[in-house]
N, C-alpha and C positions, 0 to 999 in steps of 0.2 A: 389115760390122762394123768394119774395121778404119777406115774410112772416117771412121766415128762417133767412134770411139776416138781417132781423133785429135784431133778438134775436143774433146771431152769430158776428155778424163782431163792436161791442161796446164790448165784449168779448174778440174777437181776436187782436183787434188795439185801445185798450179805448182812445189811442191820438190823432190817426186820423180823423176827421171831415170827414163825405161821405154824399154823396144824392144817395137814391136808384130811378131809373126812371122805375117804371116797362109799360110793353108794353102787348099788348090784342093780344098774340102769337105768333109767326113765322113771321109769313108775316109780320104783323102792325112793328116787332122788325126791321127787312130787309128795310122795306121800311122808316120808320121813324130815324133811323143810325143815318144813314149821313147827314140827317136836324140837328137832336139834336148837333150832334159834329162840324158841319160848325159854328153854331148858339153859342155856348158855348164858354164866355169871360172870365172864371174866370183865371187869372195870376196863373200857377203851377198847374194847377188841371189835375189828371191822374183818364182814364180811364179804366174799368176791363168791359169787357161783358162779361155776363153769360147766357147760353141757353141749354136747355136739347139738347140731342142728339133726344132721342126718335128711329124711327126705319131709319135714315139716317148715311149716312157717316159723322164720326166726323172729316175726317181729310176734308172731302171738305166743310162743314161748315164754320169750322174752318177757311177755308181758305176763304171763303167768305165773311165771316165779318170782317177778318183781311182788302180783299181788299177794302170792303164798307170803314172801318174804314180810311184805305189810301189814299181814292179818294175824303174823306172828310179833308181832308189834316191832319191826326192827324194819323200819323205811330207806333208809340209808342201804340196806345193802347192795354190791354191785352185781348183776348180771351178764355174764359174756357168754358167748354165744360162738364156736369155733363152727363156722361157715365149710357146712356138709360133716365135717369130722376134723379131727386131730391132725392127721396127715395131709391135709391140706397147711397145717402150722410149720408141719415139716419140710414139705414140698414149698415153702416161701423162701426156703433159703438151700437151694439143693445142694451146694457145695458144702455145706455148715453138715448135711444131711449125711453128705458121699462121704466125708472123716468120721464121721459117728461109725459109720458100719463097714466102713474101710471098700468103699463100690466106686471105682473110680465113673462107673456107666454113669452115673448122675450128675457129673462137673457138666457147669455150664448148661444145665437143661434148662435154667431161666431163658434161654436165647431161643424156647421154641416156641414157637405161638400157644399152642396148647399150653405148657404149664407158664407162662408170664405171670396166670391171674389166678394163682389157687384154689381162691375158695370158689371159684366159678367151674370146677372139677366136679362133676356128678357124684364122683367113690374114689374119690385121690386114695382109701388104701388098696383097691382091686388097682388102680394104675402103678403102683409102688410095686406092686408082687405079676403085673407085668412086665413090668421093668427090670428089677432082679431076680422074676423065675422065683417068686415065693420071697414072702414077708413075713415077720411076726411080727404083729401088733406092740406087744408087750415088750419083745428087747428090741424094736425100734424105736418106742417111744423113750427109755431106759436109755438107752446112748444117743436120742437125740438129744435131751436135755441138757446133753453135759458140752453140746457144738452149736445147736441152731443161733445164729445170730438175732439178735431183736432189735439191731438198727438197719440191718441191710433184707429183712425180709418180706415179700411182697403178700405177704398174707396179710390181708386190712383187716381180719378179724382177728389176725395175730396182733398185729399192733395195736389197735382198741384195746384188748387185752396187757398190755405190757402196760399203756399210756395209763392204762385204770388203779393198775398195780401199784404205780410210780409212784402216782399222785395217793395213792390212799398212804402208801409210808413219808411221802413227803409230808403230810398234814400234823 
């Protein structure tokens, strides 16, 4: 994720200033929350968490870290939630995808029924390393960020994310 984020969000907010904190999965994310945000003094600084779903519930998640994030006294922060994993953010815009990694297989794979809806993809990265016969996680997310589109791509949990983004440097 964070990988992405980087390529991504100088793209999307070139005005904004951010620090990316990434965490060593699930649990270390859960458990480390609400230290980092008790602990964090910077005057104005808003936070966004970001966490795959994977195979749980996104709305209890969701609501999970929202209360981590509350009982850490900082209510305001925002929670996203990338519906199944990451690579469903990538697979929202496949063409944006096919120039990151130089795959021409993946132009146009919006047009197949299967991938239209992303995040409705069980392991969009097992379908990604179908597709090209093997994926890395880590330099796909790395040269996504620097092509996925965030106006043309059909990941709804991609765009809630962008829209949250938007709006917290608009403020």
């Amino acid at each position: 994720m964070r990988e992405f984020l980087d390529g991504l969000l100088p793209r999307l907010v070139p005005e904004l200033p951010f620090v990316l904190i990434s965490h060593e999965g699930k649990g270390d994310l859960e458990k480390s929350l609400p230290k980092k945000l008790r602990a964090w003094r910077t005057p104005g600084a808003r936070f966004v968490v970001v966490r795959d779903q994977d195979s749980a519930n996104c709305l209890e998640v969701k609501q999970r870290l929202l209360r981590l994030a509350r009982d850490a006294g900082k209510p305001d922060v925002v929670v996203r939630i990338a519906c199944r994993e990451l690579e469903a953010w990538l697979l929202g815009d496949p063409d944006g995808l096919a120039r990151a990694l130089g795959r021409n297989e993946l132009v146009g794979l919006s047009t197949r029924a299967k991938f239209r809806d992303p995040d409705h993809l069980w392991r969009p990265s097992t379908e990604l390393e179908g597709l090209l016969g093997g994926y890395s996680k880590t330099a796909g997310a790395r040269a996504a960020g620097t092509e996925i589109s965030w106006t043309d791509n059909r990941s709804t949990s991609f765009r809630h994310f962008v829209a949250a983004v938007q709006r917290l440097a608009s403020e």
